[in-house]
N, C-alpha and C positions, 0 to 999 in steps of 0.2 A: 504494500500500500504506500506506493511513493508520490509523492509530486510536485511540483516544483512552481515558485512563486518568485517575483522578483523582490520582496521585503524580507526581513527577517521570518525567521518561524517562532509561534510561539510555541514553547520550550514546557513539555507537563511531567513531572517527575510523579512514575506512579502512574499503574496500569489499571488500578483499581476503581471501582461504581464513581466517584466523584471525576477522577482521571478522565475518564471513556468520555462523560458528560461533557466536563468542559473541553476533551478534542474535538466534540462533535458539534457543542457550541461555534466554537470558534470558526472552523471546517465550515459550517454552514452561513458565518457570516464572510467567507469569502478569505480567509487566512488558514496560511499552511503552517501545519501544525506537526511537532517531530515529538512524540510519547518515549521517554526511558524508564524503563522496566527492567531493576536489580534482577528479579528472578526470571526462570526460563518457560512460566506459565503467569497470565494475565486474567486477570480478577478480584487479587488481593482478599485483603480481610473482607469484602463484603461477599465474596463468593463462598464463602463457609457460610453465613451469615444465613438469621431464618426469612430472609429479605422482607425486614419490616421497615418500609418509609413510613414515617408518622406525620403528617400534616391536618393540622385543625384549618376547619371552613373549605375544607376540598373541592373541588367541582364535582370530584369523581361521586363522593359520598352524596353530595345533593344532587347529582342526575338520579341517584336512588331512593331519592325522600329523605335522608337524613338529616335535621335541623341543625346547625352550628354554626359559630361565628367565630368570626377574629380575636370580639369583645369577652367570648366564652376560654376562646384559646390562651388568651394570655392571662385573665383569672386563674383557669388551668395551671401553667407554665409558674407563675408568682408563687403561687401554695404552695407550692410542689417544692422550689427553690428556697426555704426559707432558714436554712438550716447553719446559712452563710450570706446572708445578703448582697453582702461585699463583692462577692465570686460574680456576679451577676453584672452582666452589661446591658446596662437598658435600652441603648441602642440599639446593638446588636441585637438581642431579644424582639423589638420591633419591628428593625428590619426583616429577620426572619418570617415572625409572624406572618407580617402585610405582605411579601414576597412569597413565598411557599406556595400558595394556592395558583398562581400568574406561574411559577417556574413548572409544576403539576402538570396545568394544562398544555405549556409550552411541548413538554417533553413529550406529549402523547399526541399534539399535533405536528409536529415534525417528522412521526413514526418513529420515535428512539423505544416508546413501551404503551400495552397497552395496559392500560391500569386496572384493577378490582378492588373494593374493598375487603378487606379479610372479614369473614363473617362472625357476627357474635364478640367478637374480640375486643373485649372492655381495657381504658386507660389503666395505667397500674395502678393508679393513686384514687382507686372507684370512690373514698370516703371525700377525697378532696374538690375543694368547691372549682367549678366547672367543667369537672371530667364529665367525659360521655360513656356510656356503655357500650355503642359499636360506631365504627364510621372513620375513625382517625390514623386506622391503619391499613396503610393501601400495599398493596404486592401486584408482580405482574400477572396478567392472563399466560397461558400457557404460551408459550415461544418455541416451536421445533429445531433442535439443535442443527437439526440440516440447515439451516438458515445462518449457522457461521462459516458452515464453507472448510475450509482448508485452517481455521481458525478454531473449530470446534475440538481439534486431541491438545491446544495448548490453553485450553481452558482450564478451570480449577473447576472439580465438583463437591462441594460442601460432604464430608464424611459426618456431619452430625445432623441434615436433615434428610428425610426419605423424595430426594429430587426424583419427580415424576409422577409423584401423589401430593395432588393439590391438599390446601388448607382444610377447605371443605373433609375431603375425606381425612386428614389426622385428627381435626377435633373431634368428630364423630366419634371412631375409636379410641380416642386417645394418643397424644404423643407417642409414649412408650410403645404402644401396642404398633402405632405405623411405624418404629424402628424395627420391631422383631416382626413384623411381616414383610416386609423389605429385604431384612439382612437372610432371611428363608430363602428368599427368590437368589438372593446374588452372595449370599456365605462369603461375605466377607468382613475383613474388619479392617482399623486403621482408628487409628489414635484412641483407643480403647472402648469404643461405638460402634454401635452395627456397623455399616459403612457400606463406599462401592470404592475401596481403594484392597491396596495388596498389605500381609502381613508386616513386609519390610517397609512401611510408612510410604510408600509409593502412589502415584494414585493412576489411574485409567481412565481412557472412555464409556461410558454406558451407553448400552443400547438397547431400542424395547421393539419388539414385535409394533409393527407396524406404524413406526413414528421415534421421534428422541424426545417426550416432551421436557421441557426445563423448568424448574419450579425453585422454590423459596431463593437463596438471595443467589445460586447461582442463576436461578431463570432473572432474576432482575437483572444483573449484570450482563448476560448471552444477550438481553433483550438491546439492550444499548451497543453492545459489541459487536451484532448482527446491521443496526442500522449503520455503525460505523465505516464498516469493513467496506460499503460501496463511497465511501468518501474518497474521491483521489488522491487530496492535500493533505492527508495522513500518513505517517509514518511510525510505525510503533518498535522500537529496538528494543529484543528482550536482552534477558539477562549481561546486561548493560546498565551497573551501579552507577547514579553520579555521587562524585566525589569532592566536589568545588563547584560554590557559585564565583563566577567571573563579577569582577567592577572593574568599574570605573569610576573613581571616586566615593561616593556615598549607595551609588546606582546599582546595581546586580541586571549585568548586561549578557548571561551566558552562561555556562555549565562545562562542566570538563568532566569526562565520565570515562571508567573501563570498559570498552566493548570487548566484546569477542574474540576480536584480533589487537586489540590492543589499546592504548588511550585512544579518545575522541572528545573534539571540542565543538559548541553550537553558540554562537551567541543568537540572542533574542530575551523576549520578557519571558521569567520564569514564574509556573505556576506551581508549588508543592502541592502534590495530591497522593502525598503517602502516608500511611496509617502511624500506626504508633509504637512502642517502644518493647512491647512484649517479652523480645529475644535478648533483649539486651541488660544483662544482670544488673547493673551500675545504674542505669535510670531507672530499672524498677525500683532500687532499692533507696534513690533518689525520687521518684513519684509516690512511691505507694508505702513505702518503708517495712519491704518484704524482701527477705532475702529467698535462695531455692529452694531452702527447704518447707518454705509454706507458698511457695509462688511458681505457678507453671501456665502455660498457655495454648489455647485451643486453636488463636489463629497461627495461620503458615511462617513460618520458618527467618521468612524476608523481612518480618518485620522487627526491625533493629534501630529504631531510633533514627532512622535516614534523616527526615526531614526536617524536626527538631536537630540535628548537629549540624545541617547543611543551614538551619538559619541563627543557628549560632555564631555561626564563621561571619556574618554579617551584622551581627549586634543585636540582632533580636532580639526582643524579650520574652522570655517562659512566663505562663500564667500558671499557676498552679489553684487545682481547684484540691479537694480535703478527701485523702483518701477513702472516707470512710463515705463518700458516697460516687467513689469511681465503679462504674458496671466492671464487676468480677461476678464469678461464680465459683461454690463450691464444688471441687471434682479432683481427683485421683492422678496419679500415675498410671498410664496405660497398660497394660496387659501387653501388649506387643511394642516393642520398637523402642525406644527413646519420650516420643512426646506425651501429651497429658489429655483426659477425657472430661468430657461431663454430660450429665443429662438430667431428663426430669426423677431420674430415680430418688433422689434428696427428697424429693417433694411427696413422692406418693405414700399412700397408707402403709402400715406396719413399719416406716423409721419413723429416726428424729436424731436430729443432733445437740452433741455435749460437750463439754470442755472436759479438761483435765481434771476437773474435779466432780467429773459426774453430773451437772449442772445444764439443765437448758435455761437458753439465755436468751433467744428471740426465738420472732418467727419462723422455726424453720423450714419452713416450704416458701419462702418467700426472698430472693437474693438482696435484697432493699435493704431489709432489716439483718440478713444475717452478718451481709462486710459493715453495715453502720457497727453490729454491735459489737462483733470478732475484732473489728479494730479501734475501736473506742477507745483515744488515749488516755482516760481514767479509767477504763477497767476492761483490756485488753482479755481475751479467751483465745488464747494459742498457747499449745495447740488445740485443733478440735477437731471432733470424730464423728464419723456418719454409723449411727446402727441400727441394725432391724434385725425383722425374725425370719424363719423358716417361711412363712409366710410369702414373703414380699420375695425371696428369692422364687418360692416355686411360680407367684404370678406374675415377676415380672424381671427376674434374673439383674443382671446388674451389669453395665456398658459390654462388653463383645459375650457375655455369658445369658444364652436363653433363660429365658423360662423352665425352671428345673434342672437347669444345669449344672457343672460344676465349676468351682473358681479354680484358677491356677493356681498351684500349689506356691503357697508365700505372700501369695497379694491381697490375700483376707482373712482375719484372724476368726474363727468359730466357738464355739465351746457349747457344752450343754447348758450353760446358765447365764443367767445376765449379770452374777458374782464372777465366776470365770473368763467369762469375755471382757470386762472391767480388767480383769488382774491380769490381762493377756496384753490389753492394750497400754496397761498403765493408767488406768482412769481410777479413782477413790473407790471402792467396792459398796459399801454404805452405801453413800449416799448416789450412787448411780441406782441401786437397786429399790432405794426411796423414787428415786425420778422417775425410773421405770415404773413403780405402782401406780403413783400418783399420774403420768401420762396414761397411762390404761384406764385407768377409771373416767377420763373425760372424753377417752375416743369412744371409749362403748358406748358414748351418749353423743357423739358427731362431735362434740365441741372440746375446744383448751383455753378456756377461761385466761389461762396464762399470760401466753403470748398470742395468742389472736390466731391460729393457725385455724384455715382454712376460711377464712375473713374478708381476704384479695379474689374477687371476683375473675381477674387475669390469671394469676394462679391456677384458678381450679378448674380454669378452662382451658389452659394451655400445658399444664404440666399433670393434674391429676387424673386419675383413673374413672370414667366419666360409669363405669358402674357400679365403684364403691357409693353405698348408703350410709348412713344418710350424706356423709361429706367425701368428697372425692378425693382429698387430700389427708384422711385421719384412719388410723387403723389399730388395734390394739398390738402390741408385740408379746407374743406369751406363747408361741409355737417354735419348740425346742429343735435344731439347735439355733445358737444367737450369733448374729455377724457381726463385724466391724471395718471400721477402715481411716486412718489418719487423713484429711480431707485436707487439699492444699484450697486457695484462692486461684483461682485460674481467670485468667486477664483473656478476653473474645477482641482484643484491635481494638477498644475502646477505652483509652487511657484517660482521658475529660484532661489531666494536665497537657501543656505543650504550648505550641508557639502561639504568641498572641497576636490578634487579627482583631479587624474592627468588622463591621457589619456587612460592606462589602469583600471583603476575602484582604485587604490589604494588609500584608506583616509589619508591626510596628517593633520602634526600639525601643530601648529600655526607656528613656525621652517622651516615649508615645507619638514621634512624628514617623511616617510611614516610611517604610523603605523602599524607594522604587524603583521599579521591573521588577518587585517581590511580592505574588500571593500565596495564600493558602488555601487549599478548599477542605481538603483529608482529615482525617483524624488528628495530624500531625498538629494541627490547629486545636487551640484550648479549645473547652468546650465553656467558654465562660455566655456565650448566645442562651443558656440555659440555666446557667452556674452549678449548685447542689443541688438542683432538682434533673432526676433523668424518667426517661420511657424509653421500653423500646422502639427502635424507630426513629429516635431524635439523630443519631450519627448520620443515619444517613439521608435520613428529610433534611439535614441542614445541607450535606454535600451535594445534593444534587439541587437545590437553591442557590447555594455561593458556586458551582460550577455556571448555573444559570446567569448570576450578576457578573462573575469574573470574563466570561466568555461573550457576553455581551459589550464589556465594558473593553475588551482589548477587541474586537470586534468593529467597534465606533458607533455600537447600537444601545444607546441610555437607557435605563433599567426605568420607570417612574418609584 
């Protein structure tokens, strides 16, 4: 996809859902555009992803009757956010807002996707004042992979959602249950989840009887990557790191990068459109103040703090928002390979998690409340342990292990009692086997007074077992033997700290004047548009917004 312009190219670091947009932005207002891609497959973090764009007041949701506003959205957004104020840019916030629904449409009349709303799928924050119940979370319509071409084996297929079975059908069953019907059809695993990748962390094409459909955030991704691929004025070099942004003077005129065959230099305005820090020990332990033994990650490999260090070298400023409300999730060491797993098993009936002292301390079926309160600097629980019973293994096995299966030998500690599985893990004996009482007596009744488990409307719709009664999310543990498992924080490409950016995608300095020929659209970008308040969705309803403005705006076409 080459071709040739007499201006500069604009320059997008990062192959990733935000990347694609803004090439395709730009491409479409008449500028030639050169994409650099560290790794040898394009997608990035939003292709794992369960491709949730989040936009309040959508078009899509009101061509389908659903009621919402701007005024509702940022009500919404505010409450949500409250937990730091400070972290919060009100600009930006607004810009967002007022823009989102205009970027939406733009996208889907261009043919880059065609949108749906996900059904049923309530805000996370259902108690807080201007959440909506369904409407705000949009995904694509089905996209056939024959539709990337010669693009489609250097794609990335998300190993932790069942691509190819729409939303529609996992809610229905159940998340878990569309993993293990999935992984039936294609027995495979990869990063400790059903999967469509190889044991040795590898990943493949999939293919189905009579079509390739693409669904959750790889089908979002294919979907823009599909309309790209027929842009002339594109260019996408993989695995091809940059490694320096070029100036001149104050200015960032250009990029110096490792190809293939050896260094390569581009000048032109440079757009950062790469995720976030995941891979890289030293800023996790500088963002999130986790070192590896409680810290692993779901997304790919590439993600290494690129962007954030490439706008360091220019004086950038880092925003840091409060770890304790960065999207992590609880999840494991993999079963195969090197990297790390997770899923809704945390959430469903017959577990619950504990600290080292036997002790439940939040919600846990619910990731909001469990990193707020695991990393709580006055009263920190690390480590902490995911346990259940017999139960919960035979109906719903635990990441590459069926239903009824067996775990590999080492990677789960059992015992006949929930004393013994305590003394196995190192947890308090007592007082686990209090907590264990006391949690059984309130599942029998659907409810945990406690901590509010099974409370979050999102939750019990996206992660519980939709035929548990009365609560989809609660279950007694009291079916011999008992399991365990040390739970790390696992970081999905969604770091919320990082480079700081104003409402149009511009990278400012530590000064707060803008540094130019320098955007952000990616992850790589704080998430201070939102501050301490997250959904999901917001990552990348903001990316494909500020790809919208950024790309319009190097473009010569004014955003209003």
């Amino acid at each position: 996809m080459v071709g040739r312009a007499a201006q500069e190219p604009i320059i997008v670091v990062g192959a990733g859902l935000s990347g694609l947009a803004t090439a395709l932005g730009a491409a479409l207002h008449g500028r030639r555009v050169v994409v650099f891609e560290s790794a040898d497959l394009v997608g990035g973090a939003a292709a794992y992803s369960g491709g949730q764009v989040w936009c309040g007041a959508n078009p899509v949701a009101a061509r389908d009757g659903i009621e919402d506003s701007k005024q509702l959205t940022e009500r919404y957004v505010r409450a949500i956010a409250q937990a730091d104020p400070d972290a919060l840019d009100e600009k930006a916030m607004l810009r967002w807002i007022n823009t989102a629904p205009q970027a939406i449409r733009y996208w889907e009349d261009v043919g880059a996707i065609r949108w749906k709303v996900i059904p049923g799928l309530a805000d996370y924050h259902n108690e807080a004042d201007g959440a909506l119940p369904e409407g705000r979370y949009l995904t694509n319509d089905l996209v056939d992979g024959a539709e990337l071409g010669e693009w489609r084996e250097l794609m990335r297929v998300s190993p932790y959602f069942p691509v190819g079975t729409t939303y529609d059908d996992m809610l229905a069953k159940g998340r878990r249950a569309a993993y293990v019907d999935e992984a039936e059809q294609e027995r495979g695993t990869h990063a400790g989840v059903p999967a469509f990748g190889l044991a040795d962390g590898t990943e493949r094409a999939r293919t189905y009887d009579g079509g390739d459909p693409l669904t959750f955030g790889t089908g979002v991704v294919a979907s823009f990557l599909a309309r790209l691929r027929v842009e002339p004025n594109v260019e996408i070099r993989r695995s091809t790191p940059v490694t320096e942004l070029l100036r001149e003077g104050s200015a960032v005129v250009g990029v110096r990068a490792d190809g293939p065959d050896g260094p390569v230099q581009e000048r032109g305005p440079v757009v950062l459109a790469t995720s976030t820090y995941d891979w890289d020990p030293e800023l996790v332990r500088e963002m999130v103040g986790l070192d590896p033994e409680d810290f692993g990650s779901v997304a790919p490999e590439s993600l290494r703090g690129d962007g954030i260090k490439l706008a360091r070298q220019v004086g950038a400023d880092i925003a840091r928002i409060p770890a304790t409300s960065v999207p992590m999730l609880p999840g494991w060491r993999s079963q195969v390979g090197t990297g790390y797993g997770y899923g809704p098993e945390y959430a469903m009936p017959h577990s619950m998690i504990v600290d080292s002292g036997g002790n439940r301390f939040c919600n846990d079926s619910y990731w909001v409340d469990i990193v707020s309160k695991t990393l709580d600097p006055q009263d920190r629980h690390l480590p902490f342990f995911l346990v259940w019973d017999d139960q919960h293994r035979r109906k719903y096995g635990l990441a590459a292990t069926p239903p009824g299966g067996t775990y590999p030998e080492g990677w789960v500690s059992s015992a006949p009692t929930p004393r013994g599985l305590a003394e196995q893990l190192g947890i308090d004996p007592e007082r686990f086997e209090d907590t264990v009482a006391r949690f059984n007596a309130n599942a029998a009744r659907g409810v945990d007074p406690d901590f509010g488990r099974g409370t979050v409307t999102y939750v019990n719709r996206f992660a519980g077992d939709p035929d548990q009664r009365p609560c989809p999310v609660l279950g007694e543990l009291v079916q011999p033997p008992f399991h365990g498992l040390r739970l790390k924080l696992v970081g999905t490409g969604i770091g919320s700290s990082g480079v700081r950016i104003d409402g149009d995608g511009h990278v400012l300095a530590a000064g707060g004047e803008v540094i130019d020929g320098l955007h952000a659209v990616g992850s790589c970008a704080a998430l201070t548009t939102t501050g301490t308040g997250y959904n999901s969705g917001f990552a990348l309803g903001r990316g494909v917004t500020l790809a919208y403005l950024v790309s319009n705006e190097l473009g010569g076409v004014p955003t209003p």
